[in-house]
C-alpha positions as a printed NumPy array, in Angstrom:
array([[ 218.57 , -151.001,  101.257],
       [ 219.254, -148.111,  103.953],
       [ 217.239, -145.034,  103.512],
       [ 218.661, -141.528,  105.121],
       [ 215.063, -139.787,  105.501],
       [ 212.7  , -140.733,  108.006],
       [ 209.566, -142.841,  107.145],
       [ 206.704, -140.433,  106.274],
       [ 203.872, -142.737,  105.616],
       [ 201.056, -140.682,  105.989],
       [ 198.264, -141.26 ,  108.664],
       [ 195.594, -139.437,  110.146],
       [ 197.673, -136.961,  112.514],
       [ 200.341, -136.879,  109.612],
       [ 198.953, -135.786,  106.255],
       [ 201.016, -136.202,  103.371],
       [ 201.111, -133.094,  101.247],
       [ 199.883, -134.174,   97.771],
       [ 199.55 , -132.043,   95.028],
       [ 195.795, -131.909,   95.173],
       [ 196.148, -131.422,   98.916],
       [ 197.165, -133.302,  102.09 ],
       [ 195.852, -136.76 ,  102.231],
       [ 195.182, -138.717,  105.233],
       [ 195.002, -142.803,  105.336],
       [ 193.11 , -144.291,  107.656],
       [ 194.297, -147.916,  109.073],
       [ 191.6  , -150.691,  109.05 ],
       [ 192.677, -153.865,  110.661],
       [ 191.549, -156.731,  109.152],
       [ 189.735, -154.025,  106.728],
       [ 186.463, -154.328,  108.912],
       [ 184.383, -151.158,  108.807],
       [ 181.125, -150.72 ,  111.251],
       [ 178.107, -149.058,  109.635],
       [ 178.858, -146.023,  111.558],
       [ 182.91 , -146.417,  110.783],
       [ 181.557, -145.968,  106.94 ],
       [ 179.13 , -143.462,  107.388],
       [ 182.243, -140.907,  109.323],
       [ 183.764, -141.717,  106.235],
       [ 181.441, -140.809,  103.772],
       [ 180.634, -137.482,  105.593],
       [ 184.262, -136.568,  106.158],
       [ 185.177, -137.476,  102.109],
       [ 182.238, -135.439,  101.404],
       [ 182.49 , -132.226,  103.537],
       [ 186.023, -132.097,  103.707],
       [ 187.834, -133.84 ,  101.037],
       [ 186.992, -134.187,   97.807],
       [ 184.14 , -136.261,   97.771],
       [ 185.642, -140.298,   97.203],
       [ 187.033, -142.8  ,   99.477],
       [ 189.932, -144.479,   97.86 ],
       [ 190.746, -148.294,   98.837],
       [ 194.749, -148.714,   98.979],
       [ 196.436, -152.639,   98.294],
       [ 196.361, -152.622,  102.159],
       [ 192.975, -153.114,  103.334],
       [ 193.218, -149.463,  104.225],
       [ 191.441, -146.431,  103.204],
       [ 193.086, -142.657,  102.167],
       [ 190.668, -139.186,  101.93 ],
       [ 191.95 , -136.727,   99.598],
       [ 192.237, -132.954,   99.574],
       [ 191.403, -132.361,  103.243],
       [ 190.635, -129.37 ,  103.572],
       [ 190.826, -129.565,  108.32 ],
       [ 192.925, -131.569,  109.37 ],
       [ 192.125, -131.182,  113.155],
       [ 188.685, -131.656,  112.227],
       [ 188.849, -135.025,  110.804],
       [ 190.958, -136.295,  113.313],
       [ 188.264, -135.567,  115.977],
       [ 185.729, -137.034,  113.635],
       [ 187.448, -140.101,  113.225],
       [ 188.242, -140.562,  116.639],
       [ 184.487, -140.432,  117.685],
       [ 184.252, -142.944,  115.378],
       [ 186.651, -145.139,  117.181],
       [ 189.231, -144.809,  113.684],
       [ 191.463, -143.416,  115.355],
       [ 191.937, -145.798,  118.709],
       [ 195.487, -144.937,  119.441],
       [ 197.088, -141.451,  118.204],
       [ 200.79 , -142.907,  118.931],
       [ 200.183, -146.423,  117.122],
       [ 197.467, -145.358,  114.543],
       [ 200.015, -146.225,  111.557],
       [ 201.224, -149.312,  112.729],
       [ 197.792, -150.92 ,  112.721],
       [ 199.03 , -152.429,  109.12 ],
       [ 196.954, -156.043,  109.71 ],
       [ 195.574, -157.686,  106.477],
       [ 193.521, -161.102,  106.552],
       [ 191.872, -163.419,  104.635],
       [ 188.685, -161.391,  104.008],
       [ 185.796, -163.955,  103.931],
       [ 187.857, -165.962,  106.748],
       [ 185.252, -167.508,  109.192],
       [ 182.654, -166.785,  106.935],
       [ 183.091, -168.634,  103.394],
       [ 186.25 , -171.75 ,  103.192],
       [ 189.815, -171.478,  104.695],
       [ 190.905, -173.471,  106.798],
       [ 190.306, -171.505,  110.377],
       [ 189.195, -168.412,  111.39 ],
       [ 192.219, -165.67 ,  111.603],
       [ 189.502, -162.549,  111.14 ],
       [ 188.88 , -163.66 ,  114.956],
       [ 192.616, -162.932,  115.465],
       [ 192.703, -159.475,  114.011],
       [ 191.174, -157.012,  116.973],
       [ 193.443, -158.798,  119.639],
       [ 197.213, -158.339,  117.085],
       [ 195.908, -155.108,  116.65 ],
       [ 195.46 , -154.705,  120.921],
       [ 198.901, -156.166,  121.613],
       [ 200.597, -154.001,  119.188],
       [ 198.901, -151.188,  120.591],
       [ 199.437, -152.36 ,  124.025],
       [ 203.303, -152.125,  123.157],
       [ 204.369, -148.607,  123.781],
       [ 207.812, -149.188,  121.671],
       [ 205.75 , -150.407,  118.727],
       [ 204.575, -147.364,  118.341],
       [ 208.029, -146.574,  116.668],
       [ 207.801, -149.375,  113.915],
       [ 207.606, -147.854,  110.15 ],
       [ 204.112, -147.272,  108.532],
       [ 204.961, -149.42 ,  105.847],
       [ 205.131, -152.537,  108.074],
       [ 202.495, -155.117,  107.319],
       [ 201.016, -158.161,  109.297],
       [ 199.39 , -160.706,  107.022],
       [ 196.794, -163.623,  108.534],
       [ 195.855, -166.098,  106.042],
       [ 193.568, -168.806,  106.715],
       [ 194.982, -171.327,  104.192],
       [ 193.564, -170.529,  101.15 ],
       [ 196.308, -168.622,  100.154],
       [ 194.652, -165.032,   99.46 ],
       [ 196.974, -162.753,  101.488],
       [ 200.017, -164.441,  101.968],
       [ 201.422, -163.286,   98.593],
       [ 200.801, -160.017,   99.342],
       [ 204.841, -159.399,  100.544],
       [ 203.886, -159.133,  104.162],
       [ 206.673, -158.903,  106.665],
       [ 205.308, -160.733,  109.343],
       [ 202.611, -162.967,  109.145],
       [ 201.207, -166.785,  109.512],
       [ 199.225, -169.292,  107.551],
       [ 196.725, -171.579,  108.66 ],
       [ 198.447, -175.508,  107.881],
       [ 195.357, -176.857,  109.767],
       [ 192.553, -175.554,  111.549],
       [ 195.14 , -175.093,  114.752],
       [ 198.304, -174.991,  113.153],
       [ 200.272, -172.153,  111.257],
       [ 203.342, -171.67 ,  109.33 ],
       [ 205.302, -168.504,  110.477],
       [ 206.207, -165.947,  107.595],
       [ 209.044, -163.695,  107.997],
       [ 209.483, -161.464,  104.967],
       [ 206.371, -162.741,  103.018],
       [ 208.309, -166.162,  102.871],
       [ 207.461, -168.89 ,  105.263],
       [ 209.871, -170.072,  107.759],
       [ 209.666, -173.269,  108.382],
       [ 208.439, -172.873,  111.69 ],
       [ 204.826, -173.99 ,  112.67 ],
       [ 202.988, -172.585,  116.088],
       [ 199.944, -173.317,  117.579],
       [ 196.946, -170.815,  118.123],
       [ 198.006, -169.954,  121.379],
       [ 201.347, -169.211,  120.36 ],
       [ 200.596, -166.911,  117.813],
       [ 200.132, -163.483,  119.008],
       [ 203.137, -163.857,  121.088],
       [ 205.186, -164.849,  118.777],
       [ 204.116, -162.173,  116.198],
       [ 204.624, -159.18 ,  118.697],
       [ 208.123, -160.904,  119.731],
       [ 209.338, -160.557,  116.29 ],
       [ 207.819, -157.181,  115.975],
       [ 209.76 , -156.023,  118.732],
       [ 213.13 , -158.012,  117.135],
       [ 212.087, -156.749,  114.074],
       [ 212.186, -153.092,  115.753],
       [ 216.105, -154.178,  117.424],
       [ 217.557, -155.02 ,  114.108],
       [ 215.96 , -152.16 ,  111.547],
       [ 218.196, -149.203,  111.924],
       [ 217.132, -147.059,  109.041],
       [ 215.461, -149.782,  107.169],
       [ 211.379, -150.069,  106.848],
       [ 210.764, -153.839,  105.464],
       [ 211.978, -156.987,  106.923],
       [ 213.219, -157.935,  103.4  ],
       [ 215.703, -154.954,  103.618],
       [ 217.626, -156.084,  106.412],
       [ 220.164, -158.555,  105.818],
       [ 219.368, -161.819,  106.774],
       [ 216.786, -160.235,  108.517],
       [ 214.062, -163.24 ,  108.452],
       [ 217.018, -165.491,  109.847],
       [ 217.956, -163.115,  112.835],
       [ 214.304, -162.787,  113.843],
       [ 214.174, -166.7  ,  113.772],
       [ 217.349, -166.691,  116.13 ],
       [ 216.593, -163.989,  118.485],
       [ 213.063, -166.134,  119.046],
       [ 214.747, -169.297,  119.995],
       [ 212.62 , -170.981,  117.383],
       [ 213.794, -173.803,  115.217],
       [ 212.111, -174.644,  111.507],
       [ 209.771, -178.173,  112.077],
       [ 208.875, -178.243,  108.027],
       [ 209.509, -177.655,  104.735],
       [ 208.909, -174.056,  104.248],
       [ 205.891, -173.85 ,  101.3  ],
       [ 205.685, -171.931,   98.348],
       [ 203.354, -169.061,   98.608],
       [ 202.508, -167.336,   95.628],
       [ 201.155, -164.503,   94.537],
       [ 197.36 , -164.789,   94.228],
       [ 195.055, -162.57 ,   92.192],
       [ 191.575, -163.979,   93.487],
       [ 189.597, -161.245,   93.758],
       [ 186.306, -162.267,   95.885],
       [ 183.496, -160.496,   93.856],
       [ 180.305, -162.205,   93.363],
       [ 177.695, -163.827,   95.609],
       [ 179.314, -166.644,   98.497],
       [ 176.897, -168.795,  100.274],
       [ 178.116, -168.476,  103.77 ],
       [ 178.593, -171.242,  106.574],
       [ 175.621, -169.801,  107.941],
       [ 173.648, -170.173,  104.622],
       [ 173.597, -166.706,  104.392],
       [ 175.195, -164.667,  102.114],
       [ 178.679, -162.369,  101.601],
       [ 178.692, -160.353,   98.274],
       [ 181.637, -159.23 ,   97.017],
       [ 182.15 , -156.179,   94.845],
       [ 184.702, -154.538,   92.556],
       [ 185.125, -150.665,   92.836],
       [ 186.806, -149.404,   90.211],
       [ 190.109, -148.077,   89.737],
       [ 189.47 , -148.297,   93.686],
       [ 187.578, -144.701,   94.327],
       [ 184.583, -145.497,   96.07 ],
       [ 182.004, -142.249,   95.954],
       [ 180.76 , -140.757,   99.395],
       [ 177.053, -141.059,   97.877],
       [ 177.445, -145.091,   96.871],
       [ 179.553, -145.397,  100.768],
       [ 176.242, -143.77 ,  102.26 ],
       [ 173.935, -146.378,  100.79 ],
       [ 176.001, -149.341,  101.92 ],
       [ 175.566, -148.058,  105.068],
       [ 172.046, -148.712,  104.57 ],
       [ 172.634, -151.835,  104.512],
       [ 173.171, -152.253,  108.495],
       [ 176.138, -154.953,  108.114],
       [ 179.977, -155.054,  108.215],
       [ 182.   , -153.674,  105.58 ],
       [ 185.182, -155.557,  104.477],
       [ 187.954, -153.505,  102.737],
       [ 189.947, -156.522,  100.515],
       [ 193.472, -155.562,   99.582],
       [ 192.168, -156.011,   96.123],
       [ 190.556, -152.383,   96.457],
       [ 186.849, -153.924,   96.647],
       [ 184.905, -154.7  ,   99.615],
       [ 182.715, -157.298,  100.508],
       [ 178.934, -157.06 ,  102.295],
       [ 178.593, -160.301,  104.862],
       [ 176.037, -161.855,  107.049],
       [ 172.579, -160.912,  104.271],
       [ 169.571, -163.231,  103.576],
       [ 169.006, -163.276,  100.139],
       [ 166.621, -161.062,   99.639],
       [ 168.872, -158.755,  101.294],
       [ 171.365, -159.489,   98.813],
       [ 169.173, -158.849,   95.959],
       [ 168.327, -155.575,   96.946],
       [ 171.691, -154.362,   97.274],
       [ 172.698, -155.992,   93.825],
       [ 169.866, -154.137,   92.106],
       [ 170.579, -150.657,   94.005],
       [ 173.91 , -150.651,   93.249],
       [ 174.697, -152.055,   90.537],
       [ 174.038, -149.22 ,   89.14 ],
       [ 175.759, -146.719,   91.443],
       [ 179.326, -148.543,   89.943],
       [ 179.515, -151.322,   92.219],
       [ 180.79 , -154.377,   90.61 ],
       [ 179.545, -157.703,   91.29 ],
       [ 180.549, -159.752,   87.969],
       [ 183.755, -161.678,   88.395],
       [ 184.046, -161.341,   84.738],
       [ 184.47 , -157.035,   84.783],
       [ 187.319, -155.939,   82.853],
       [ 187.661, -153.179,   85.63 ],
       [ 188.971, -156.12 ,   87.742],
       [ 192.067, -156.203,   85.476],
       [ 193.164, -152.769,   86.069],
       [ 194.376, -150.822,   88.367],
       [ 196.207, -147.68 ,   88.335],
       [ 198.198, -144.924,   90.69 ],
       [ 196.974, -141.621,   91.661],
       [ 198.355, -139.705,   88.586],
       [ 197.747, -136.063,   87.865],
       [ 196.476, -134.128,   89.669],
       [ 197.272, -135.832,   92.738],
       [ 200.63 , -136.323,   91.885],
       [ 202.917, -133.938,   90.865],
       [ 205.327, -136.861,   89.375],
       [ 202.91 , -138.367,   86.873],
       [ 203.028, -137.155,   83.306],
       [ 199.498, -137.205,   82.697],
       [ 196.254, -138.647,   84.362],
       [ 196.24 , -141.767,   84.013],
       [ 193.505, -143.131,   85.894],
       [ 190.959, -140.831,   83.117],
       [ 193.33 , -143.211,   80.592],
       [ 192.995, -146.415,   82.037],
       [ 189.123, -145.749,   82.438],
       [ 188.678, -145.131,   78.989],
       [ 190.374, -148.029,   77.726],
       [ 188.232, -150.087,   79.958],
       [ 184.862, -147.978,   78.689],
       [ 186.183, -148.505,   75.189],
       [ 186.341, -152.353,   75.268],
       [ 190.012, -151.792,   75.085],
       [ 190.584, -154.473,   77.971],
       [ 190.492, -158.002,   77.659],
       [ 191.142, -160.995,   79.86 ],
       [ 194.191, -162.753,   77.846],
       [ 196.126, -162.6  ,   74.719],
       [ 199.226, -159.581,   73.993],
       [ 199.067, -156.188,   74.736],
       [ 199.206, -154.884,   71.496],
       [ 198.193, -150.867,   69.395],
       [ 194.302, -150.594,   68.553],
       [ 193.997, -149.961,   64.571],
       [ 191.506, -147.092,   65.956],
       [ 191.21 , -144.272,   67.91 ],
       [ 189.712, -145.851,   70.58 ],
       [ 186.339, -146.048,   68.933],
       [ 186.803, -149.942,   69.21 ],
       [ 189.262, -152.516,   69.849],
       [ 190.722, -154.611,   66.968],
       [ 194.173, -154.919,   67.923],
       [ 196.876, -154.914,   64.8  ],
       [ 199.054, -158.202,   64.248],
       [ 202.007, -157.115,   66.105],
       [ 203.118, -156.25 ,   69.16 ],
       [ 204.771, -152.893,   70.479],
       [ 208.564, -152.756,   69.863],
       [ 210.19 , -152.57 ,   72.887],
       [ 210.576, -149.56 ,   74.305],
       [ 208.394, -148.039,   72.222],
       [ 205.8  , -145.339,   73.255],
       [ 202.069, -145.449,   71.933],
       [ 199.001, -142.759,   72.358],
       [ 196.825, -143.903,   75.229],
       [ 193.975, -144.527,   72.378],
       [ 196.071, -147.164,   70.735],
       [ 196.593, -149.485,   74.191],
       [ 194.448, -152.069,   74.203],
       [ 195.296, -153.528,   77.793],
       [ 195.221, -156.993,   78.199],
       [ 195.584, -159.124,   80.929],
       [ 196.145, -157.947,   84.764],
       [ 198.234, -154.474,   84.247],
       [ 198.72 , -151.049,   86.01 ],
       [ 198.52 , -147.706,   84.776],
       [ 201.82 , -145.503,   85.702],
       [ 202.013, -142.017,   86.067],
       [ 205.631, -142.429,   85.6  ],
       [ 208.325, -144.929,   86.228],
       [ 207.85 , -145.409,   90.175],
       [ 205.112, -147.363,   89.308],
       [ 203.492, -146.784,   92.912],
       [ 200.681, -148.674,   94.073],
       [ 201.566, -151.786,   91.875],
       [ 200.341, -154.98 ,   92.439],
       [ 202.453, -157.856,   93.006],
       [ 202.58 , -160.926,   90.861],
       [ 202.766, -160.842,   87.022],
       [ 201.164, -157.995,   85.365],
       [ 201.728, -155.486,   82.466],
       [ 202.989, -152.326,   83.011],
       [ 201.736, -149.198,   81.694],
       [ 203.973, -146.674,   81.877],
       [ 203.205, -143.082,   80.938],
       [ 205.95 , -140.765,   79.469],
       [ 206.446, -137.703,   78.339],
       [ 205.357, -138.271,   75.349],
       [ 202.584, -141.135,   75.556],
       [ 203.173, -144.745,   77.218],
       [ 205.388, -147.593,   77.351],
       [ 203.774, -151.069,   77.653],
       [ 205.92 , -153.604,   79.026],
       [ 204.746, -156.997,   79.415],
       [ 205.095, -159.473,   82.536],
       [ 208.674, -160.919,   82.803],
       [ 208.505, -164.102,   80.659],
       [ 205.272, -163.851,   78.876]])
């Protein structure tokens, strides 16, 4: 694929003009937020945006509706968000989340700040496409699904397997060899991509990066798949203390709930599942911020439904989308209109409930939004770009003009 306009992923010095107002995403390596970090956050959602922090499939973070741009830049630069104005949306680095913490195999979350250095160090990096994403997985598999274009994962505690397109290479480094190696191909990466953005998109991209290293495949390249693990819960740490993970749902995460976590005085973890995870807490610690929020919308059973669903901006945000659909896919999940397995099929009701009929939507055909009862993983559509979909099987709900289209996973 060659694309004739110019990338125009949006940052923090280059809004992108929604149609509720410019939006600016904020790049989290690793998805590690300080206290303070959180806090800027919260304040700038709240006095200049529109009051919600939205978690992307990155690890990243976007503000809606800003209302001064010039003064959330300065914000977020005295919060240290904004380290490098000419690299800020190249800082695309997502990692195993509870890496060096809870399981894996190694600690890559220790690898994160000095990627994100080198790249920054790299003055011609700054030039690489926004969409461009790093992946460090620790062995257990959680990120390395995620499509990455380059990235490594953990074999052993001191030996990785080099991914080139979100597919592993065949070639395995040592620690010390793997920041060097991942800015080399970063650079090669930035030789051989005229107009394209992904690594996938070049052809025989992964194989020319391989060549232009001097490296040669040592293994069988592995099967990675797609993973949808979603860390939410309590995790007994190494440490014996304890990480919590929660869901936020449809991934819009309220200034007011933000400015209690802060309370909490510990790291904040942005997954690339849109939740966030709480580290390093005793257990009465953890308790607390179970029982305070909890109720603020926080998520901290496994079980939710809202774990199933996600969904893209939709009206009014976007002026593509044929209706809102994240009000819709709320509403099926408030109306017990989301379940964990089985077909997607019509609900005999209005919504009211959820006995699904005996048969399954023709294809192609179009149903009310009261009449989906959503089951499985799936994503709500504003229309048929299906942005911010997840990858691996999932059902696709697809609004129309004239209500939505269900399709099913490939196969099921």
């Amino acid at each position: 694929m060659t694309r004739s306009e110019p990338d125009s992923c949006p940052g923090v010095l280059r809004l992108h003009r929604a149609a509720d107002g410019p939006l600016a995403r904020i790049r989290l390596p690793g998805g590690l937020l300080r206290p303070d970090q959180l806090r800027a956050l919260a304040e700038a959602a709240r006095e200049l945006g529109d009051g919600a922090i939205e978690l992307t499939s990155r690890g990243n973070v976007q503000l809606r509706r800003m209302r001064d741009a010039d003064a959330l830049a300065a914000r977020l630069a005295a919060a240290d968000l904004l380290p490098s104005p000419t690299h800020e949306r190249v800082r695309n680095i997502v990692a195993s989340p509870l890496s060096g913490r809870v399981g894996g195999r190694t600690d890559v979350q220790q690898l994160v700040p000095l990627l994100d250095a080198q790249l920054r160090a790299a003055p011609r990096l700054a030039e690489l496409p926004g969409r461009v994403l790093f992946t460090l997985d620790d062995g257990r598999g959680d990120v390395s699904g995620l499509g990455g274009d380059l990235g490594i994962h953990a074999t052993d505690a001191e030996a990785y397997a080099l991914l080139l397109g979100g597919r592993d290479s065949g070639i395995r480094l040592g620690r010390a060899e793997v920041l060097p190696v991942l800015v080399a191909a970063a650079h090669v990466f930035q030789d051989l991509r005229g107009d394209h953005w992904r690594l996938h998109e070049i052809p025989h991209g992964a194989a020319r990066i391989v060549a232009a290293l001097g490296l040669a495949p040592t293994a069988e390249p592995v099967e990675l798949p797609v993973r949808h693990d979603i860390p939410v819960g309590w995790f007994t740490q190494a440490d014996d203390r304890v990480a919590l993970g929660a869901g936020v749902p449809l991934g819009s995460l309220p200034a007011r709930t933000a400015e209690f976590l802060t309370a909490v005085d510990r790291p904040i973890l942005i997954t690339p599942w849109r939740s966030l995870i709480v580290p390093d807490l005793d257990e009465w610690a953890a308790e607390q911020v179970v029982r305070v929020l909890a109720p603020m919308g926080l998520i901290f059973d496994a079980e939710s439904p809202w774990l199933l669903v996600t969904a893209c901006a939709g009206k009014p945000g976007c002026a593509k989308s044929h209706t809102d659909v994240r009000v819709d896919a709320a509403t099926a999940v408030a109306s017990g209109r989301v379940h964990d397995d089985g077909p997607v099929l019509p609900s005999e009701t209005n919504g009211n409930a959820a006995y699904p009929t005996s048969t399954t939507p023709a294809p192609g055909a179009e149903l009310p939004a009261e009449r989906i009862v959503a089951t499985g993983r799936q994503h709500w559509s504003g229309c048929d770009r299906r942005c911010g979909r997840p990858r691996g099987p999932v059902t696709d709900i697809v609004a129309t003009p004239t209500g939505y289209r269900v399709e099913p996973p490939r196969g099921a």
